[in-house]
C-alpha positions in Angstrom: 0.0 0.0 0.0 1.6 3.8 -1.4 1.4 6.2 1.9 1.2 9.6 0.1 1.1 12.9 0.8 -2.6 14.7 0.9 -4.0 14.6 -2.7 -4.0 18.0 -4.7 -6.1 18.8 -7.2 -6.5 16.2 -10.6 -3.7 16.9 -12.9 -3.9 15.9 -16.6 -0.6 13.8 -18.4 0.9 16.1 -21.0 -0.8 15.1 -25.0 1.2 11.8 -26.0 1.9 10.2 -22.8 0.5 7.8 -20.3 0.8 6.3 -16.8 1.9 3.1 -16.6 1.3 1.2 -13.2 5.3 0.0 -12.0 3.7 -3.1 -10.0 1.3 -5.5 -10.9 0.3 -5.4 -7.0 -0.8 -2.0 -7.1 -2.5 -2.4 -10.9 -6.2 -2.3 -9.5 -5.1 -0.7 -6.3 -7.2 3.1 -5.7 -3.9 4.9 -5.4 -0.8 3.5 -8.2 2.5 4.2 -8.5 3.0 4.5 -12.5 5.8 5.8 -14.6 5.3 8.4 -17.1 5.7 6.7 -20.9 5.5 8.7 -23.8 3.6 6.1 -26.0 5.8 6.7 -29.5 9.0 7.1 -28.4 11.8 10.6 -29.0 14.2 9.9 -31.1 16.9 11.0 -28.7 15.0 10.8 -25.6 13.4 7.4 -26.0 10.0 6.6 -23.5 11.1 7.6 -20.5 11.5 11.2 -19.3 15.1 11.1 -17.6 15.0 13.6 -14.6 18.2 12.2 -13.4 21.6 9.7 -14.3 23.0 9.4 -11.2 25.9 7.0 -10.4 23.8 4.0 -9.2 20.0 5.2 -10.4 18.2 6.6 -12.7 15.5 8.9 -12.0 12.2 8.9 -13.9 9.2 11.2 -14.0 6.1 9.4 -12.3 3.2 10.1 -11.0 0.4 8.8 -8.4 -3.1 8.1 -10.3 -6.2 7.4 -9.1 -9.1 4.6 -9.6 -10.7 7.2 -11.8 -7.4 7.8 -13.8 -6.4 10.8 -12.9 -2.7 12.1 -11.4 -3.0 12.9 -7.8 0.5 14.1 -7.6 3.7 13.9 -9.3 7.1 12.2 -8.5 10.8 11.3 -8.7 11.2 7.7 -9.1 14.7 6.6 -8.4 15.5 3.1 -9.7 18.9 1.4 -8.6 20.9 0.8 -11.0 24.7 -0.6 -11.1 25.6 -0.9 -14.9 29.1 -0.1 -15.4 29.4 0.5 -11.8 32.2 -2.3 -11.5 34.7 -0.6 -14.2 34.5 2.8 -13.2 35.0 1.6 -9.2 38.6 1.8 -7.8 40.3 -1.5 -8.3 40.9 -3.7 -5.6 38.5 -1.8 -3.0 36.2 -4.9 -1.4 34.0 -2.2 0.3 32.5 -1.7 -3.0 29.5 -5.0 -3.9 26.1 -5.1 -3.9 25.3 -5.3 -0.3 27.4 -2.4 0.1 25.5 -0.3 -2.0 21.9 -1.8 -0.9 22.8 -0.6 2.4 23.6 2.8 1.3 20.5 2.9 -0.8 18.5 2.2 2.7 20.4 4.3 4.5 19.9 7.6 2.4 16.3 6.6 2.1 15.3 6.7 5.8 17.5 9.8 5.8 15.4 11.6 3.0 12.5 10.1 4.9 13.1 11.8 8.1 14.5 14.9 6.6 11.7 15.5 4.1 8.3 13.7 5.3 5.9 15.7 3.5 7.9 14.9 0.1 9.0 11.5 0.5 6.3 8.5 -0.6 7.0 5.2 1.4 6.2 2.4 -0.9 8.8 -0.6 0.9 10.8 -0.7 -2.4 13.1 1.5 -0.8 14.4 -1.2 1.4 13.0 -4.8 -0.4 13.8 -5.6 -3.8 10.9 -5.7 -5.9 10.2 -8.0 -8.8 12.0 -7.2 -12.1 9.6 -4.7 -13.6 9.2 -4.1 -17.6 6.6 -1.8 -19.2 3.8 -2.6 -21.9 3.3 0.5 -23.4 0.5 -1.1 -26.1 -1.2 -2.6 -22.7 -0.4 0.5 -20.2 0.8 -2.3 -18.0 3.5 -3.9 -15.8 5.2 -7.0 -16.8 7.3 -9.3 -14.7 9.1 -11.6 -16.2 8.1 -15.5 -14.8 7.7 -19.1 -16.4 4.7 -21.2 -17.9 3.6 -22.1 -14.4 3.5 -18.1 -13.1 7.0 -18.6 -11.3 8.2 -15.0 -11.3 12.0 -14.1 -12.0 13.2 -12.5 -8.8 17.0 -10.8 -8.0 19.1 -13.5 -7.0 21.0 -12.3 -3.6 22.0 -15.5 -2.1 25.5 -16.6 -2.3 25.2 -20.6 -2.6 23.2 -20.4 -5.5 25.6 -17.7 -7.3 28.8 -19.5 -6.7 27.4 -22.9 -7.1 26.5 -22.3 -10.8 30.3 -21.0 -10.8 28.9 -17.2 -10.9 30.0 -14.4 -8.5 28.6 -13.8 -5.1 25.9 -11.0 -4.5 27.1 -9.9 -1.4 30.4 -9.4 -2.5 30.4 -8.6 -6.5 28.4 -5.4 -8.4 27.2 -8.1 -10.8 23.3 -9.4 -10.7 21.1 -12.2 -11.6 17.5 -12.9 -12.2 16.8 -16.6 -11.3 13.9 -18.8 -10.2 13.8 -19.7 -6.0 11.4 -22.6 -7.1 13.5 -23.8 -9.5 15.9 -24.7 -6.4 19.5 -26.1 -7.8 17.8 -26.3 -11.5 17.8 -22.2 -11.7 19.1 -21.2 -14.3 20.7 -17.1 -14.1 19.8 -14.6 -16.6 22.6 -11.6 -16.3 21.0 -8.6 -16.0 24.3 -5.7 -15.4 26.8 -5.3 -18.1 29.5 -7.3 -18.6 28.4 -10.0 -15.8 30.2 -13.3 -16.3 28.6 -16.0 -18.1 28.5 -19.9 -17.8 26.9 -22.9 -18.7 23.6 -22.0 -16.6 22.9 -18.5 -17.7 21.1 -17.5 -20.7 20.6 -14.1 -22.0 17.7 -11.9 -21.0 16.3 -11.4 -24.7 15.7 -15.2 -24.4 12.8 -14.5 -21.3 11.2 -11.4 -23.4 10.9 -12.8 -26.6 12.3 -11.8 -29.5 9.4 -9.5 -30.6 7.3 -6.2 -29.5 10.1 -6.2 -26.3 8.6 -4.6 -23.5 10.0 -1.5 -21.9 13.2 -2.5 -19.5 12.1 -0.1 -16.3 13.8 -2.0 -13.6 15.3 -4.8 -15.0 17.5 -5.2 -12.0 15.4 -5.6 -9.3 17.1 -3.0 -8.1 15.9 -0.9 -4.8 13.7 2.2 -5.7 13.0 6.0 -3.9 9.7 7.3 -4.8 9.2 11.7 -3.8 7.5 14.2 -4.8 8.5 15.6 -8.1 10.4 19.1 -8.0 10.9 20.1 -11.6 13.4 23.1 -12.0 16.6 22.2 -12.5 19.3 24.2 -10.1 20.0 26.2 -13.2 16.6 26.4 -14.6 15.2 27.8 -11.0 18.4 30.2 -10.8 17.9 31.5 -14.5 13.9 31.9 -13.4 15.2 34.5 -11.3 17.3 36.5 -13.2 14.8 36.6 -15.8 15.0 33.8 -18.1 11.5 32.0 -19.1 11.2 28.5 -18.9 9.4 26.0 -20.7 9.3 23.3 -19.0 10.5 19.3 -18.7 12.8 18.8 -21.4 12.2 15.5 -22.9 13.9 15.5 -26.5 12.1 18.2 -28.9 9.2 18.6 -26.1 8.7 20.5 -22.9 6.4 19.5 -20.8 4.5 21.7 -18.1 2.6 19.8 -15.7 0.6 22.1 -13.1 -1.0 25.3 -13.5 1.1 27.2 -11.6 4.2 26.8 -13.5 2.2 27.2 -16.9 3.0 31.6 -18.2 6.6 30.7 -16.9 7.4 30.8 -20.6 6.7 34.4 -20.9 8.7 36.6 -18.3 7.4 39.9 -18.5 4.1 38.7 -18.1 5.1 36.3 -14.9 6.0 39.7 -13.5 2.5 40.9 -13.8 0.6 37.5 -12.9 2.1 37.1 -9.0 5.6 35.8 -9.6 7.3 38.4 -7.8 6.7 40.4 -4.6 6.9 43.6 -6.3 5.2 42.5 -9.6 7.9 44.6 -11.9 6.6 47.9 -10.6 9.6 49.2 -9.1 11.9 49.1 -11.8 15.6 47.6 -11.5 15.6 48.6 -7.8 13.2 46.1 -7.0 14.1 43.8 -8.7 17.6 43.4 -8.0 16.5 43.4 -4.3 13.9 40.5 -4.7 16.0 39.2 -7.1 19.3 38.8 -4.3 16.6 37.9 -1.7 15.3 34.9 -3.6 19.1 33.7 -4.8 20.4 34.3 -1.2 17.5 32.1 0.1 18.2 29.4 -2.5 21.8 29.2 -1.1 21.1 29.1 2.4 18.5 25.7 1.6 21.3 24.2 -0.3 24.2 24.7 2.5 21.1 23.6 5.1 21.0 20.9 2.9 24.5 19.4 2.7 25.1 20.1 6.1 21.9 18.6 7.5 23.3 15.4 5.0 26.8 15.4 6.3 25.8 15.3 9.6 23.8 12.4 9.9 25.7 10.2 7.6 29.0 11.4 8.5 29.8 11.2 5.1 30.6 13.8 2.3 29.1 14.2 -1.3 32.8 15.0 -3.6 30.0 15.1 -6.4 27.8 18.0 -5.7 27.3 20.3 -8.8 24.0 21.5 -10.7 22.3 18.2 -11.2 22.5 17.8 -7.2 19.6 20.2 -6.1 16.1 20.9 -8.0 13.3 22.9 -6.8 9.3 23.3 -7.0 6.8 26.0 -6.0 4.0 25.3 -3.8 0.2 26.3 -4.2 0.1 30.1 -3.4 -3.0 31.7 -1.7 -4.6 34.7 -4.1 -2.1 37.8 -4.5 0.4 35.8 -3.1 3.6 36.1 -4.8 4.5 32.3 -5.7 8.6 32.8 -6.2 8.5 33.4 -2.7 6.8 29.7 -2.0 10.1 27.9 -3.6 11.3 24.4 -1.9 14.8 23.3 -2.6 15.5 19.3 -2.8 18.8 17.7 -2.7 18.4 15.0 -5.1 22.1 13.5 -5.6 23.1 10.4 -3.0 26.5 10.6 -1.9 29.8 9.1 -4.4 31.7 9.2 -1.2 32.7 5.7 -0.3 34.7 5.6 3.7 37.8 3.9 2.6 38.2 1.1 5.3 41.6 1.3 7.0 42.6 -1.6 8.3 43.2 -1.7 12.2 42.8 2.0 12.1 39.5 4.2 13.5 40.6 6.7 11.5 37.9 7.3 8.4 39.1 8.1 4.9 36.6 9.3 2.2 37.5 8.4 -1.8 35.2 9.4 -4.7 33.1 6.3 -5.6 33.0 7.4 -9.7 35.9 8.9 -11.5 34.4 11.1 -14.2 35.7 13.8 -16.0 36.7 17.5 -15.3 33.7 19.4 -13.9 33.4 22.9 -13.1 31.8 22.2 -9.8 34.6 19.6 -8.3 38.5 20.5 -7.2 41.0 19.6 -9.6 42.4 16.3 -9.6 39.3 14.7 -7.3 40.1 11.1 -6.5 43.5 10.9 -8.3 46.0 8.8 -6.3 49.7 8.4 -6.7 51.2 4.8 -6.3 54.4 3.4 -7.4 57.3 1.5 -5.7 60.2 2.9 -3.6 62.7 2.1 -0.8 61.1 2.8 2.8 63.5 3.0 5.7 61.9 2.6 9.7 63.6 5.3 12.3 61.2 4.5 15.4 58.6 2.2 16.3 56.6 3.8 19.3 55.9 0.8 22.1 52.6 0.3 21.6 49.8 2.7 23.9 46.5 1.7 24.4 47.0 -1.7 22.0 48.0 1.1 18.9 51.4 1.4 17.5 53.0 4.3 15.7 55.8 3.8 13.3 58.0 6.5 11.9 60.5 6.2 9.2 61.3 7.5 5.5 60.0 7.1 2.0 62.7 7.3 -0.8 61.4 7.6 -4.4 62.6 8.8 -7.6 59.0 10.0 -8.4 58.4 13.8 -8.2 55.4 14.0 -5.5 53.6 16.3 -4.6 51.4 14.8 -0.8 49.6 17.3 1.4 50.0 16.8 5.0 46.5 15.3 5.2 46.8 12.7 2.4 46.8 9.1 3.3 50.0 7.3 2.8 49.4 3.7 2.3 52.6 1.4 2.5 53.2 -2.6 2.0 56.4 -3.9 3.7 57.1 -8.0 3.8 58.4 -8.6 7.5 59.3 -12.8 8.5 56.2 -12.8 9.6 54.4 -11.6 7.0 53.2 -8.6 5.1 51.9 -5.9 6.7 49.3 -2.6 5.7 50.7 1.1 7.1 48.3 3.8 6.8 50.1 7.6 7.7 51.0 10.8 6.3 54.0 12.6 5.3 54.9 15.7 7.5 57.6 17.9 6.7 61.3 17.7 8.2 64.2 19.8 8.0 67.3 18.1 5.9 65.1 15.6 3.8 67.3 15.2 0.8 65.7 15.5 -2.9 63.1 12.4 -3.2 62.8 11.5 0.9 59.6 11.9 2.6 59.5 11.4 6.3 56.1 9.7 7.4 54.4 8.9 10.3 51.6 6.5 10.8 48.7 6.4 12.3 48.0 4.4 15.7 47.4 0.9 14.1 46.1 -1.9 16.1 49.4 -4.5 15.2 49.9 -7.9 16.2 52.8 -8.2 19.0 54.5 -10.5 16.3 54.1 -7.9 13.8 55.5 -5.3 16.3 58.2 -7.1 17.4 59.4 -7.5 13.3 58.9 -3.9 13.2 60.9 -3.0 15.5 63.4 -5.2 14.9 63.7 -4.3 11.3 64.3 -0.2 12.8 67.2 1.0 10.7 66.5 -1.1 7.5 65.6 -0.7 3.9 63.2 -2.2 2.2 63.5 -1.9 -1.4 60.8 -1.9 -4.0 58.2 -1.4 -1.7 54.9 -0.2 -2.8 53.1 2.7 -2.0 50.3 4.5 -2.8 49.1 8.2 -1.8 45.3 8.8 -1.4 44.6 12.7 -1.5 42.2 13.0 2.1 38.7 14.4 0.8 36.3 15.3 2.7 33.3 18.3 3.3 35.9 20.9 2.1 35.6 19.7 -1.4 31.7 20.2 -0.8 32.5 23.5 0.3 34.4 24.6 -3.1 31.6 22.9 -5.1 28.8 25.2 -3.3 31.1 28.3 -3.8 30.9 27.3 -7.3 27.3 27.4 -6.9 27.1 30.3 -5.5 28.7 32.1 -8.4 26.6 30.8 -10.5 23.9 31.6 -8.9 24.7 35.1 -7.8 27.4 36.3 -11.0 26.4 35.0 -14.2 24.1 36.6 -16.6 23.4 36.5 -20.4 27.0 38.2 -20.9 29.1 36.2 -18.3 29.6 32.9 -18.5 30.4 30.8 -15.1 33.9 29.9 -16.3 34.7 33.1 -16.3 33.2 34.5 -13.8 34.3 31.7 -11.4 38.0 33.1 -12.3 37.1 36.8 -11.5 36.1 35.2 -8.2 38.9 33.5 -7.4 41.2 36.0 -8.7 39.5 37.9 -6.4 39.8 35.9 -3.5 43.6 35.7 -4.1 44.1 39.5 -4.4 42.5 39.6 -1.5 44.5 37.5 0.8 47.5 39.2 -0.6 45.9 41.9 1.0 45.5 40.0 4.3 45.4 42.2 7.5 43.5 40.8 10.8 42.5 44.2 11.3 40.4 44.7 8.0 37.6 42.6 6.8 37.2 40.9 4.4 34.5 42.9 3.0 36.2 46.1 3.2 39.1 44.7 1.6 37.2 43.8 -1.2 35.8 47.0 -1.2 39.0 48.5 -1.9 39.9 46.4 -4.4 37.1 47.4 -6.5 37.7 50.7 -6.2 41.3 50.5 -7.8 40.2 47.8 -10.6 37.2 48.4 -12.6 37.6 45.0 -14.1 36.0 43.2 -11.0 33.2 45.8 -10.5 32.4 44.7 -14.2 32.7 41.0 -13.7 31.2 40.9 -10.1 29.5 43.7 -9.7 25.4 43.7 -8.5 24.1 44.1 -12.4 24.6 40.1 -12.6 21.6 39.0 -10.6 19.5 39.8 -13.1 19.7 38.7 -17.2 18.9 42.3 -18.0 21.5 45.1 -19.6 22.4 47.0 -16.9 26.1 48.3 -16.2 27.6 48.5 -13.4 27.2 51.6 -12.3 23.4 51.4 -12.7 23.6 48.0 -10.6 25.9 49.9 -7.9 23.2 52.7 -8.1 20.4 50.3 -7.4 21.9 48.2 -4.8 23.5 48.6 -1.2 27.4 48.4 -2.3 28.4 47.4 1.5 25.9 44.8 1.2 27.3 43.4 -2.1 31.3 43.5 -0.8 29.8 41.5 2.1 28.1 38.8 -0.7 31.4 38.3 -2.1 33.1 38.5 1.6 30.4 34.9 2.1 31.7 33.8 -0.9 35.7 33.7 -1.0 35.8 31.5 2.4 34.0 28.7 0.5 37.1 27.9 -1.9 39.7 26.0 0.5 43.5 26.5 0.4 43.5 30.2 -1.4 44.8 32.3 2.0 44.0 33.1 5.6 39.8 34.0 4.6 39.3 30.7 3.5 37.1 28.3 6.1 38.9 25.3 4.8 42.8 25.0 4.0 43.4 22.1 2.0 40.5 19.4 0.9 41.0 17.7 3.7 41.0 19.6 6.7 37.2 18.8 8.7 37.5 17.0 11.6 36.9 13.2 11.0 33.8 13.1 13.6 32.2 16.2 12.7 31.8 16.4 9.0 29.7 19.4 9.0 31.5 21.5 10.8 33.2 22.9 7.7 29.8 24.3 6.9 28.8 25.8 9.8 30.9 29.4 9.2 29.8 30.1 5.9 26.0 28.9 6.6 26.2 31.5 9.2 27.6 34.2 7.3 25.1 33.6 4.5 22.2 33.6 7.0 23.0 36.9 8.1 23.0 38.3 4.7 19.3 36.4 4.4 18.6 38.6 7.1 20.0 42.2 5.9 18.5 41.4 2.8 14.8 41.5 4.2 15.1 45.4 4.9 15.6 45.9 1.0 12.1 44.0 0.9 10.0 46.2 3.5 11.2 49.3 2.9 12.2 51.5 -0.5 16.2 51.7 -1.2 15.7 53.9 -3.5 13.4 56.6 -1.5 16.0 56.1 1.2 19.4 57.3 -1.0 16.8 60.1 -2.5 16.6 61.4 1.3 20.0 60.1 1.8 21.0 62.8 -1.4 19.2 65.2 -0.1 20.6 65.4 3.4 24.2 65.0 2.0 23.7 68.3 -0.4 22.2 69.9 2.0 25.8 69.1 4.0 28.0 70.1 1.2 26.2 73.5 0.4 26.2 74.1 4.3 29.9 73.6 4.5 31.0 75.3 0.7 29.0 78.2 2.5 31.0 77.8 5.7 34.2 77.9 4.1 
């Protein structure tokens, strides 16, 4: 049975498309979980309308219909998915298999539950496999897949039965099978993740479809699903709503599709300004609408921090992936004459790729990015690269052991040029009598290093005495050709830089700048301004003076870019509080780590490994206070204010040109 959110009123599926129930449970149930199918499918886009790819799901467009056929509400339907998860993994990493990830999937799930009731729609799918689901698009119905006697296919996830037919192990593999439970030791396996081994007991899945009018593959997996409310701006299409951009709609191929009534006149800006978008309804001009305009951005980044720091905290567990795709927003039914901007709700929708890298006989908790991808704007540099090779390590102390933990110090020689922050893990392999054993440390600086030597010290390990006793007896010695690998440490300062990327692109780019370059302006910025470092002067006014000696960055940055209208900067200056706007930057610059003494964060590293979140917890509060500064541009006329404030000031001038 679907527990749902109170029903709104009946909603009509876009011309071309219909609801397909996802469970042939809930096909004559009054309230169905169906998946939105255009019936003749794009030619890019296919049948499904993607909302999502995310590393292990894909995210459709659904919707809850009634008996009588009509949408109640519509959602997000993540569906697990591991396809290509095993190649793009780390090498060698155990933690990563399929009951790792089903645990994560739970996990994230009861924490979207308790941090978003009103959105989240608790089917049980989120923490028990449900049957392998395909779509009948001629029929508007589910199909899974069973045998002449109405023996379904289910997700194999017992071992015996996996390793018996000489086929890896659920629990332990990202690889999946379809079998038969009542077929016992006769099952045979049908591979259902790309590039799954194959033996004499598995047959392909086209063989259990047929081989014509194939129905639609929705969750072929039997992977775990997430069912929420739908919130249909994109990051970028809510943030470019603001400025002034219209919007169209769902992208799905060549189409757009608008679902409510409230989001329908989105398409046409100026006229959104007259229906109730905004507070002011365009009637004051450039003044008020750069000051609704900040307020409404400045309230979008404060959710999104919220957010990732509400995350953090109770999984103890960064992201390493947030960019644009991680966050979409909806607007909620607005009263009459109320401005419906203002009722915006922010969703983080991308799980975690950070996977707590288990080091052996250690507490200590390192994070690694779960799927290398390419560049991105939005992520450091070099996220997830790791240096190994092979080199000579020499042991200068064992520590006796305190507590049951040992510490061992000694040198790394290499012929490698490396480059390791203090933070980074430093992962060596020595072979002792007694066997080999796993160091995990860091490198730390020391005076009279020659070229290629790195002194490292380890972390407390948890070391057998026998291994201990080898140790220390091997104190002095080289061991040649020893490998080594070094980990970069990642952790919630890497989210930080990726919401300071987000917050330029929310706050600084317009139809004129793009975010690459204004994401240089900013950090250019930030770096000019730690060269101008002085306890004594903040950060803000420091800034300030900066823009008044280079025009360039009042271009670039200056309060004109909140909105996608020409204005220059001296008319966005004119319009705007300029001591509120060096503050907005001042909120901004701590969010990049490592650039000088303003930012929060000073490598990617650097969080405490038992509070996550507190990297967030500085910038969060500085934003919130803009969030609150920014209300008096609301309630009260700027612009009346800096008439009066003209006034009084010529008044001055004429008083003391008189004087003199």
């Amino acid at each position: 049975m679907v527990t749902a959110a109170a029903a709104e009123p009946s909603r009509k599926l876009p011309d071309g498309y219909r609801a397909i129930p996802i469970s042939m449970a809930d096909k004559d149930a009054p309230l169905r979980v169906c998946a939105v199918v255009r019936q003749t499918p794009d030619p890019a886009a296919g049948h499904f309308v993607t909302l999502a790819d995310l590393h292990d799901a894909l995210v459709y467009l659904g919707c809850i219909v009634d008996a009588a056929g009509s949408v109640r509400e519509w959602l997000e339907i993540a569906v697990q998915n591991v396809d290509g998860l095993a190649a793009s993994l780390p090498t060698n990493r155990e933690a990563f298999s399929n009951h790792a990830l089903d645990e994560r999937w739970k996990a994230a799930a009861e924490n979207r539950r308790s941090l978003a009731t009103d959105s989240f729609v608790s089917t049980g799918w989120e923490s028990k496999h449900p049957l392998p689901c395909f779509l009948d698009v001629g029929a508007g119905a589910p199909l899974h897949p069973a045998d002449a006697d109405g023996n379904p296919w289910q997700l194999c996830q017992e071992d015996a039965p996996l390793t018996a037919a000489a086929l890896p192990a659920y629990s332990t593999s990202l690889y999946r099978y379809l079998h038969q439970p009542s077929a016992g030791e006769h099952s045979t396996f049908i591979p259902v993740v790309a590039g799954a081994p194959q033996g004499p007991r598995t047959k392909p899945l086209q063989d259990l479809l047929g081989k014509t009018q194939a129905p639609l593959p929705f969750n072929p997996q039997g992977g775990l699903m997430t069912v929420s409310s739908l919130f249909p701006f994109t990051f970028e299409d809510y943030v470019d709503l603001l400025g002034g951009k219209p919007w169209k709609g769902i992208e799905h191929g060549r189409k757009h599709l608008v679902l409510d009534t409230i989001y329908r006149g989105l398409d046409d800006w100026n006229q959104a300004l007259q229906d109730g978008a905004h507070l002011f309804a365009g009637g004051r001009g450039h003044h008020g609408h750069l000051a609704e305009t900040y307020h409404l951005k400045l309230q979008l980044l404060v959710d999104m921090v919220r957010q990732v720091r509400t995350a953090v905290q109770a999984r103890q567990l960064p992201f390493l992936n947030l960019d644009k795709d991680s966050f979409r927003v909806r607007l909620g039914d607005a009263g009459a004459g109320l401005p419906y901007l203002w009722t915006a709700r922010t969703h983080l929708i991308k799980p975690s790729h950070a996977f707590a890298l288990p080091v052996e006989s250690s507490d200590f908790r390192y994070f690694i990015h779960g799927r290398p991808s390419g560049p991105s704007i939005y992520l450091p540099a070099g996220l997830g690269d790791s240096l190994p090779g092979n080199g000579t390590v020499r042991l200068r102390k064992v520590q006796p052991p305190e507590g049951g933990r040992t510490v061992v110090e000694g040198t790394l020689v290499t012929q490698e040029k490396l480059q390791a922050s203090t933070n980074d893990l430093l992962w060596l392999r020595l072979s002792l009598p007694s066997g080999r054993v796993d160091l995990y440390g860091h490198i730390y600086p020391a005076e009279g290093s020659a070229q290629g030597e790195l002194r490292f010290r380890t972390v407390p390990q948890r070391l057998s005495d026998e291994i201990v006793k080898g140790l220390t007896a091997a104190e002095g010695v080289s061991f040649a050709r020893s490998p080594f690998e070094i980990v970069p440490l990642l952790s919630t300062p890497c989210d930080l830089y990726s919401l300071g990327v987000l917050a330029v692109r929310t706050l600084l780019v317009d139809q004129e700048a793009s975010l690459a370059i204004s994401l240089d302006e900013t950090l250019s910025l930030a770096r000019q301004a730690a060269a101008d470092y002085s306890p004594d002067v903040a950060l803000g006014l420091r800034i300030r003076a900066i823009f008044e000696k280079d025009e360039r960055y009042r271009n670039a940055l200056g309060p004109h870019r909140l909105i996608r209208q020409p204005l220059s900067f001296e008319q966005g200056f004119a319009a705007f509080p300029a001591a509120l706007w060096y503050d907005t930057l001042a909120a901004i610059v701590p969010f990049f780590p490592g650039i000088g003494r303003d930012s929060v964060c000073q490598d990617f590293g650097d969080a405490p490994c038992l509070a996550l979140e507190n990297a967030f917890d500085a910038p969060l509060d500085a934003l919130e206070k803009l969030l609150l500064r920014s209300r008096s541009l609301i309630v009260i006329d700027w612009n009346a204010n800096r008439e009066v404030h003209n006034a009084i000031q010529s008044y001055l001038d004429r008083n003391k040109s008189l004087a003199g």
